[in-house]
C-alpha positions, 0 to 999 in steps of 0.5 A, spaced: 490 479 485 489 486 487 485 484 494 491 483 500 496 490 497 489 493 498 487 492 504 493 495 506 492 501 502 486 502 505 488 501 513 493 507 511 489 512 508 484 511 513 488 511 519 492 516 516 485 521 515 483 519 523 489 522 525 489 528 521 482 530 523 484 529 531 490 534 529 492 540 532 495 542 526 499 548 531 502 543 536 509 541 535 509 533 537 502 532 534 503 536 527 510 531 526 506 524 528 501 526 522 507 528 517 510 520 519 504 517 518 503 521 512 509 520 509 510 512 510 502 512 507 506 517 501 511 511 500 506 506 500 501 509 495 509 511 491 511 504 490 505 501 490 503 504 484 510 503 480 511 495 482 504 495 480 506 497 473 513 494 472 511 487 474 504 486 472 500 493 467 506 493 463 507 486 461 499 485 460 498 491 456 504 488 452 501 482 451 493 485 449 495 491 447 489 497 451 488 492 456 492 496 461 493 503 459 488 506 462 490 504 468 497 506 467 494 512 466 490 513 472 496 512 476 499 518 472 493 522 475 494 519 481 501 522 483 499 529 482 494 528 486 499 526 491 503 531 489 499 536 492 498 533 498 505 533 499 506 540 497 501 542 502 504 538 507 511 542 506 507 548 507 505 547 513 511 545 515 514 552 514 508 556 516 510 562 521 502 564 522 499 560 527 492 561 523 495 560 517 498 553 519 491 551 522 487 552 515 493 548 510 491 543 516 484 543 515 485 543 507 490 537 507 483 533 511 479 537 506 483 534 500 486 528 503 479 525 504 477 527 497 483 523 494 481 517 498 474 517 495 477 518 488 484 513 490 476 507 492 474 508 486 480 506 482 482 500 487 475 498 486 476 498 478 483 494 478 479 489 482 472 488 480 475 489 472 482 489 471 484 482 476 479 478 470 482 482 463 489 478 467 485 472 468 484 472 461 491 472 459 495 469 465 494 462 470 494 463 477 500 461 478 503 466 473 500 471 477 503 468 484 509 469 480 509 476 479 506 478 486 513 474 489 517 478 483 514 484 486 516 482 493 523 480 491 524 487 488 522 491 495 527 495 498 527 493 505 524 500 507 518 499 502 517 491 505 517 494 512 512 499 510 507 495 506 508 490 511 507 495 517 499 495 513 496 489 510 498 484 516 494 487 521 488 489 515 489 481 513 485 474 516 490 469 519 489 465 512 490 470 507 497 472 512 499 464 511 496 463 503 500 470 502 506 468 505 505 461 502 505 463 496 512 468 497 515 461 499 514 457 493 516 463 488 520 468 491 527 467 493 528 465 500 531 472 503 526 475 501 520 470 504 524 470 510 524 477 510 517 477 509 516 472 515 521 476 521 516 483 519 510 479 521 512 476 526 515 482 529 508 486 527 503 481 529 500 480 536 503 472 538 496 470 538 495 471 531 502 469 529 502 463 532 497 459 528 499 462 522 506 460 523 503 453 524 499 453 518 506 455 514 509 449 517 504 444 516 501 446 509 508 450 506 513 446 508 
C-alpha cells in the first residue's frame, strides 16, 4: 500500500540530492533553484507523513493497539530531522560570508544524504512489515479506500507536488491501476483532478495508453 507514494518520495530525495552536490551554494540562481526543489521535497515528506498517519496509522493502531505506534513515533523523529535541514537552509539564505555560505552548503549534502539513508530504511519497514500488519486487519478494498480518502484530503498544492514526483517514478500500469482505483473510491473532482496533473505531467507518449487503458478497464 506504501509502494507507489513511495517511489515518489524516492525520486524527490534523490534528485533533490543530485542537484544539491552540483550547487554552487554562492550563485544567486542556483542556491534558489535548490531552496525550490528542497522546499516542495519538504512539503512532500510534510504532508506524506501526517495523511499517512490520520488515514491508515491512526485507524490501525486503534483497532490493534501497538501495531502502529512505532511508526507514528518514527515520523515524530522524522520532523526533527527536517527541522534541521530547514534550519540549515534558512542559514544559508541570510549568510553574508561567502565561505560561510558555502560550508552551511556542503553540510546541508552532508546532512541531507544521511537523512535520506535513515528516511530508506523507514520506507523499507512500512513495506516490508507494516503493509502485512494492515493486511492483518483490513481487505484490499478497505485499503484502496483509505489510499482515495487520502487523495480526497489533498489541498491542490499538495496534489500538484506528489503528482509532480510519483507519475514519472511510476509504470504506465501502476499510473492506470493507481488512478483506477481513485476513480472507483474517491470523489469525482478529485480522480479529475488527479487525471488533469498526469496528463499535463506526463510525456504523450506515455499518457496516452494510460489513458486508453482508463477507458477500457475503468470505465
Amino acid at each position: 500500500m506504501f509502494y507507489n507514494v513511495h517511489k515518489g518520495l524516492r525520486n524527490a530525495l534523490f534528485t533533490t540530492t543530485i542537484l544539491a552536490g552540483e550547487t554552487d551554494f554562492n550563485n544567486p540562481a542556483e542556491l534558489e533553484k535548490l531552496e525550490k526543489a528542497w522546499g516542495n521535497t519538504f512539503s512532500f515528506l510534510d504532508f506524506h507523513g501526517h495523511h499517512e498517519d490520520r488515514h491508515c496509522n491512526e485507524p490501525l493502531e486503534a483497532k490493534a493497539p501497538g501495531s502502529a505506534k512505532y511508526c507514528m513515533d518514527e515520523h515524530i523523529r522524522i520532523d526533527k530531522k527536517i527541522d534541521n535541514l530547514n534550519g540549515i537552509v534558512a542559514e544559508m539564505r541570510t549568510a553574508t560570508d561567502a565561505e560561510e555560505r558555502a560550508e552551511l552548503g556542503y553540510k546541508f549534502y552532508h546532512d541531507l544524504n544521511l537523512f535520506i539513508s535513515e528516511y530508506i530504511h523507514h520506507m523499507w519497514d512500512e513495506e516490508a512489515n507494516l503493509s502485512n500488519v494492515f493486511m492483518q486487519y483490513y481487505t484490499v478494498g478497505d485499503i484502496m479506500q483509505m489510499e482515495a480518502n487520502i487523495v480526497a484530503s489533498l489541498s491542490p498544492e499538495e496534489k500538484a507536488i506528489g503528482m509532480q514526483y510519483m507519475l514519472p517514478a511510476m509504470t504506465k500500469n501502476e499510473i492506470a491501476e493507481f488512478l483506477g482505483g481513485i476513480r472507483n473510491n474517491a470523489p469525482a473532482p478529485a480522480y479529475n483532478g488527479m487525471v488533469e496533473a498526469a496528463s499535463r505531467i506526463l510525456p504523450s507518449e506515455k499518457w496516452q495508453p494510460i489513458e486508453a487503458k482508463l477507458q477500457e478497464e475503468y470505465r
